[in-house]
N, C-alpha and C positions, 0 to 999 in steps of 0.2 A: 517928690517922685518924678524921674524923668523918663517917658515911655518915649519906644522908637519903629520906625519898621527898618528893617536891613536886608537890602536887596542883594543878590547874591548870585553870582555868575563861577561852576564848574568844569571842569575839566568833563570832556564826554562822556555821559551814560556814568556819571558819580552826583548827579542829583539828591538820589533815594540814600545815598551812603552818609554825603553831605549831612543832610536835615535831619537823619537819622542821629548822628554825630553831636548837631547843633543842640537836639531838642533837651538834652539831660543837662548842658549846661546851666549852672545857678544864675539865676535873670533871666531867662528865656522863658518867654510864657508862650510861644509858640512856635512852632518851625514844619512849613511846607514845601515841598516840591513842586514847583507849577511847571507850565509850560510860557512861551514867552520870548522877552528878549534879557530875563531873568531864571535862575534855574531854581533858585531855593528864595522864597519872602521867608523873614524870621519878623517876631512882634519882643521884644525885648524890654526890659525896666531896672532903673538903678535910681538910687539915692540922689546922684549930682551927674552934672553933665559930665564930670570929669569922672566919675566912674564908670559909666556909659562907655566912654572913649578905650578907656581899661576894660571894660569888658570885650568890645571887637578886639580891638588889638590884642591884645596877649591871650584871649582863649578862642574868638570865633577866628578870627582870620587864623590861627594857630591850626586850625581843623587840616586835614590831609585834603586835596582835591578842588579847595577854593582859588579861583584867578583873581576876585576883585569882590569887591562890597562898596555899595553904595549905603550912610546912613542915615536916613529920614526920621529928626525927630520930628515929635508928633507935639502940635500946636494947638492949644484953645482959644480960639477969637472971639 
């Protein structure tokens, strides 16, 4: 299992629509609107890293009102 955070920069005043959008997505285990120099953090999970990749790409960055994503997976040391 590969867990991520994905940072998430909108279009003006479409935060709440965003993360709203994000959250029903399958792999999404969480999705907030913050404040920042990020508009939406999302907590995500997939099988492989290459499904991971498939899941931004073709349905989160797919979302209406996103400019950019950053995606942070998450590491155990």
């Amino acid at each position: 299992m590969v867990q991520a955070y994905i940072l998430i920069q909108t279009e003006v005043g479409k935060a709440a629509e965003v993360a709203g959008a994000i959250a029903v997505i399958s792999g999404v285990t969480q999705a907030e609107d913050v404040t920042g120099p990020y508009d939406v953090i999302v907590r995500a999970e997939a099988d492989n890293v290459d499904d991971l990749g498939k899941l931004v790409v073709a349905q989160i960055q797919a979302v209406d009102g996103i400019t950019r994503t950053l995606t942070c997976p998450i590491v155990h040391i």
